[in-house]
N, C-alpha and C positions, 0 to 999 in steps of 0.2 A: 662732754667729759665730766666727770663726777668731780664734785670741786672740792674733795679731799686728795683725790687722785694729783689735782692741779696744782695745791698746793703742795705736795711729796714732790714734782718734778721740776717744782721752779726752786724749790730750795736744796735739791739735786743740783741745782746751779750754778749752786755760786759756790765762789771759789775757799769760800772757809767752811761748807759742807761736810760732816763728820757722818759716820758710820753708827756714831751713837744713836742718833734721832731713831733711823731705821731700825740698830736693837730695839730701841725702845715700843715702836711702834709694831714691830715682832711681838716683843712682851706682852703686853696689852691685849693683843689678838689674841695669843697663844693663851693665858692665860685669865681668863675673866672676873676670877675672884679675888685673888689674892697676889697681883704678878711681883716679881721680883726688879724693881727698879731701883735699888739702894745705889747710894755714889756716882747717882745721874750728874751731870754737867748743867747748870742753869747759867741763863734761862733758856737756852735752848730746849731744853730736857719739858718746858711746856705744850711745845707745838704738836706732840702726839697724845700727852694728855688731853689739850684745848681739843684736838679731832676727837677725841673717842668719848668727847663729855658734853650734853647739851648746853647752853646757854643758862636752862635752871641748875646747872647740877654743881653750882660751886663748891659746895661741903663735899663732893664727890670728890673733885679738880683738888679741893684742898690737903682731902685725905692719900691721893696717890701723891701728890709732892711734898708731901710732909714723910713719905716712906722715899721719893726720891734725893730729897737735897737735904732733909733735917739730919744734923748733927748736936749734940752736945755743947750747949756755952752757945752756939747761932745765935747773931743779935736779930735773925729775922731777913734780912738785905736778901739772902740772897734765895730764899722762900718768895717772898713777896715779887720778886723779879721775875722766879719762873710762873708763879700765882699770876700776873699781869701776860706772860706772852699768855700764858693756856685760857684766859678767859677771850683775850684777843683775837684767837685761833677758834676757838667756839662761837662766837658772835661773828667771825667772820663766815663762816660753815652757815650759817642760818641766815648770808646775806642781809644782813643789818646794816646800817649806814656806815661809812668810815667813820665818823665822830662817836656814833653810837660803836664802833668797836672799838676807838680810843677810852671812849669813857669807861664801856667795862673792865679795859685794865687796867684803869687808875682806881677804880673801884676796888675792885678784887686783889689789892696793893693794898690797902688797908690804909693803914699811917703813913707809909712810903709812898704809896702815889699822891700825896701834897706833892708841893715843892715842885723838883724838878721834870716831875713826866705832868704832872699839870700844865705846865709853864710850855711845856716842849708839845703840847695837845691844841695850846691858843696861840702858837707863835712868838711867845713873849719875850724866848730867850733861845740860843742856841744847846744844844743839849751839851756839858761838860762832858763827852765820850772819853773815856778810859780804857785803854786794855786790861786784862790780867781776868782771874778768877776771884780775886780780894772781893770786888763789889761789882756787882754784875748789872746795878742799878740804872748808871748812868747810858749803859751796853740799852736799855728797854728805855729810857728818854729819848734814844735816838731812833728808835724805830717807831717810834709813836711820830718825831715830829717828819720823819721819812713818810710816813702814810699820810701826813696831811701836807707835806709839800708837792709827792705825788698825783695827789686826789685821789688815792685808793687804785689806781693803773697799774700796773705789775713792772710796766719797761720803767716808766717815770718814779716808780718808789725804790725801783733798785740802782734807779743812777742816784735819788736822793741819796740813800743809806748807804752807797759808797763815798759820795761825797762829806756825809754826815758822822759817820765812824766805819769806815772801812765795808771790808768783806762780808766778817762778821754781823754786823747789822744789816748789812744789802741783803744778805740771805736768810734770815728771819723776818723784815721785813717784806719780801716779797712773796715768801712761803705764804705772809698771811692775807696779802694783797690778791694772791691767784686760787685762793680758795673762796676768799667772796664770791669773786670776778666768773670761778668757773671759765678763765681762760689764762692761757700765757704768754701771750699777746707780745709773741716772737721770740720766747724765751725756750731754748731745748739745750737741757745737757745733756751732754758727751757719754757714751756710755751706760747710762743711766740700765736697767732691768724695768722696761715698762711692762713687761708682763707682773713683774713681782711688786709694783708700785700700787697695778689693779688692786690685785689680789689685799695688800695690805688696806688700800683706800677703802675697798668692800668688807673688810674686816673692822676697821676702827668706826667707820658707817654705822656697822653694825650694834657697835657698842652704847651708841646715841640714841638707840631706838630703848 
């Protein structure tokens, strides 16, 4: 199974899974220059950027989330949040090591990955998880420290990340755990359009080349 495929049906799975991502990852396909992704959702709204962008292509990653999440007055938080899943989601695509995919998105966080998605990368601290859309920050602390209590496993990162901040984090963290992994190691949702999951996986595939 193509482990962008993998990772669209594991995060198909979980229970705070949104319809956005999938636009999004329609968009992307559908349009390869210029797509329309304004009043995306972060950081979720990373995980089809992270697929459809190499591992070098940050200033790319940067330039479609600055059309998806930048607003006027932004102190940054909530850029930097989806900037961290989407390099996460790329490093994992190109099977790199779990540490080496935490580090890329503390990296590609700039300023904001100090502090608490560092801390939440070496175990140091438990991640402060928040709900809401206000700060999306501490939502990418928990999925970071979700992949390293896992070990990068799909079943073991999404019981961490429910345990560690809800649904929400189980399914962004796992999305990016079974795209490394290129499996989903017993995870199938309900539902799901796996014909339409191909088709997208081999379209944002596409876009990495």
């Amino acid at each position: 199974m193509d482990r962008i495929q993998a990772g669209l049906i594991a995060f198909c799975a979980g229970e705070s899974a949104t319809d956005e991502v999938l636009a999004m990852a329609r968009e992307l396909v559908r349009s390869r220059a210029e797509p329309d992704l304004a009043g995306s959702q972060p950081p979720a709204c990373g995980l089809p950027i992270g697929w459809a962008t190499g591992p070098t292509a940050a200033d790319g990653r940067r330039s479609l989330i600055g059309v998806a999440v930048g607003t006027p007055g932004d102190d940054g938080r909530a850029a930097a949040a989806a900037q961290a899943v989407a390099a996460m989601a790329s490093y994992a695509v190109a099977r790199a090591p779990v540490f080496s995919v935490m580090a890329a998105g503390i990296e590609e966080a700039g300023a904001y990955g100090r502090g608490e998605l560092t801390n939440a990368a070496v175990g140091s601290s438990r991640p402060p998880h928040e709900d809401g859309a206000g700060d999306p920050l501490p939502t990418v602390a928990a999925v970071i420290a979700a992949l390293r209590a896992g070990e990068g496993a799909p079943a073991g990162v999404m019981r961490a990340g429910g345990e560690l901040g809800g649904a929400a984090v189980a399914a962004l963290a796992v999305a990016i755990a079974a795209s490394r992994g290129e499996t989903l190691d017993g995870i199938d949702p309900d539902g799901a359009d796996r014909a339409e999951l191909a088709r997208l996986a081999e379209g944002l595939s596409a876009l990495r080349e």
